[in-house]
N, C-alpha and C positions, 0 to 999 in steps of 0.2 A: 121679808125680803123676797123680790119676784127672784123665780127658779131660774126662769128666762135670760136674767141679768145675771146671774152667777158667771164665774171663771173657773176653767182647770185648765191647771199646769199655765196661765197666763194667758188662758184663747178665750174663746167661748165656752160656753156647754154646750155638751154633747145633746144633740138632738134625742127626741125619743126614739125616733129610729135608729139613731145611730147605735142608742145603746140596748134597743133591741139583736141589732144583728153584730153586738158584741158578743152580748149573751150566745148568742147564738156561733158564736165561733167558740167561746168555752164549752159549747153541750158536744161540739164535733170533738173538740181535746177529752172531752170528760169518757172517752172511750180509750182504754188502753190499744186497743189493734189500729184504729185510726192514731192516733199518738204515734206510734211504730212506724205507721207508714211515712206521717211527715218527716221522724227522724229520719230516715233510711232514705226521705228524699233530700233531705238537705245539703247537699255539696254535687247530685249526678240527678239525672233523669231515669228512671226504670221501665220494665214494663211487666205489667200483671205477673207475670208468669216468674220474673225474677224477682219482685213484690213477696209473693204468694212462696218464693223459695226462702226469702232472706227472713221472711215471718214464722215460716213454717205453718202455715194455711193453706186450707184449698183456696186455689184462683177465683172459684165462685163465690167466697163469701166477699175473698178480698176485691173484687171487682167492685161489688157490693157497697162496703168501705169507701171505697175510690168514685164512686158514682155518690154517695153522700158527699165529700170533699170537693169534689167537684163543683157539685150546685153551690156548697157555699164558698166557695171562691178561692178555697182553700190550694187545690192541685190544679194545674192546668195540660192538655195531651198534645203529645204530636203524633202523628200518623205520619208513618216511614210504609209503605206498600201494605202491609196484612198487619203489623206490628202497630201498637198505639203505645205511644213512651208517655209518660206521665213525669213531672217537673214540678215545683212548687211554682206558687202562680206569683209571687215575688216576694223577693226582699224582704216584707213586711213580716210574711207569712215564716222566713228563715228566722228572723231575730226573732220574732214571737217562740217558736219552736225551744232555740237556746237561749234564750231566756228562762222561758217553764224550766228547763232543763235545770239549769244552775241554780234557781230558786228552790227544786229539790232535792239541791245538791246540798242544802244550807238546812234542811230538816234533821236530817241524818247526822248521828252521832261524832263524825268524823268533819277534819276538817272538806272542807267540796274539792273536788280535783282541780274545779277552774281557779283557785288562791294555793295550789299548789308550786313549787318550782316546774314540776311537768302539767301543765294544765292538759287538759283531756281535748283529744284533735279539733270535736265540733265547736268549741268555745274558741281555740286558739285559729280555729282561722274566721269566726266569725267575728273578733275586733280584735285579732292582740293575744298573747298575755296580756294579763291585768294584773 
């Protein structure tokens, strides 16, 4: 069977690129400080310095951080005068986030917060209860 002619999920296949720069959004998750940062952006915009408080990191590394997620497409910035606020660059990038989340929520010995009566904020405003 040509590779080319396969389907997922009922589309095409994924390019080889595409599933290069998949990969490549798992190696930016596959850091726990990067990981942090997107949770921490997921519902507000920050910037460095409230980043770097909410992580308990110096600003320097987190910048750091933030300048990798950046190139991959992961965070996006605004510039308010001397302040540069950092954002999730969309959508995609938020349900990816809580998604990961909830799937590690489902390792763990207990039931996940998200199938809980109280699901946990970042799930529940991201579609619902479920």
């Amino acid at each position: 069977m040509n590779a080319d002619s396969q389907t997922f999920a009922g589309e095409r296949s994924p390019t080889p690129d595409e599933v290069d720069l998949a990969t490549e959004v798992f190696r930016m998750l596959a850091d726990s400080t990067r990981f942090r940062l997107l949770l921490a952006l997921v519902d507000r915009e920050l910037s460095v310095n409230d980043l770097a408080q909410a992580l308990e990191k110096p600003s320097t590394g987190v910048s750091q951080h933030l300048a990798k997620l950046r190139l991959a497409r992961l965070v996006a910035t605004r510039r308010q005068g001397t302040h540069v606020y950092y954002r999730l660059e969309n959508e995609h990038v938020r349900q990816l986030v809580v998604d990961v989340l909830d799937h590690a929520e489902h390792l763990g010995p207990s039931v996940p917060r998200h199938h809980q009566q109280q699901s946990h904020p970042i799930t529940r405003r991201a579609a619902g209860d479920r």
